[in-house]
N, C-alpha and C positions, 0 to 999 in steps of 0.2 A: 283019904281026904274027903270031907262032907262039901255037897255042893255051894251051902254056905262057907265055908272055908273057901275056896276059891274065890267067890263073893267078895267076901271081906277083902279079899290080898286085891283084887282088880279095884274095887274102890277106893283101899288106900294109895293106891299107885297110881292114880288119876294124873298128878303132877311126874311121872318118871316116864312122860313120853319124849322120843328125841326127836327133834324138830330140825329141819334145814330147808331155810328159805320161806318158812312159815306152813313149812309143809309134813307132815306125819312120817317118821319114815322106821320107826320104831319103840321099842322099849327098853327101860332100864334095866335088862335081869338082874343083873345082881343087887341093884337097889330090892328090887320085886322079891327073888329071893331072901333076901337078909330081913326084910317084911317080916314074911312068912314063917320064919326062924322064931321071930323077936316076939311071935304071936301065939310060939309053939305048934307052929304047923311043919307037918312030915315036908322034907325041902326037896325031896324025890316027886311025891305026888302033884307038888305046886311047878316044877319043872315039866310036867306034862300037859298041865293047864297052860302054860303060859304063852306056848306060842297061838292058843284062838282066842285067849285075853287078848292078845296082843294084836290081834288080829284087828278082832272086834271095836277097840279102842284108836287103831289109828284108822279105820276104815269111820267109823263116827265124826270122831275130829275132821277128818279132812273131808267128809260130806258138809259137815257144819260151817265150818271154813269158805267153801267153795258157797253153799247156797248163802253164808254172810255176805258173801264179795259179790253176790250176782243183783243184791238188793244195793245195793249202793249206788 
């Protein structure tokens, strides 16, 4: 997998975060996965990326979140 491939699969999965309480607590894999599938990407490779995708994406959100709520 190209590091554009991974790219790709993390920005369409922007909406396959799971949320409780308005708060980040993970991701869809298998949404992410079937992505990655559907895009013709190797689904072995995109499972190694996913957990600092996922990482990355809910540590954002709920930065983002938190300095929304602190402006208010």
């Amino acid at each position: 997998m190209e590091a554009w491939q991974a790219w790709d699969v993390a920005l369409r999965c922007g909406g396959q975060l799971r949320l409780s309480q308005m708060v980040a607590i993970g991701m869809d894999f298998s949404a992410a996965l079937q992505v990655a599938v559907s895009l013709g990407h190797d689904a072995c490779a995109t499972a190694e990326f996913l957990t600092a995708i996922e990482a990355g994406m809910t540590s954002a959100f709920n930065e983002k979140l938190s300095s929304e709520m602190k402006n208010r």
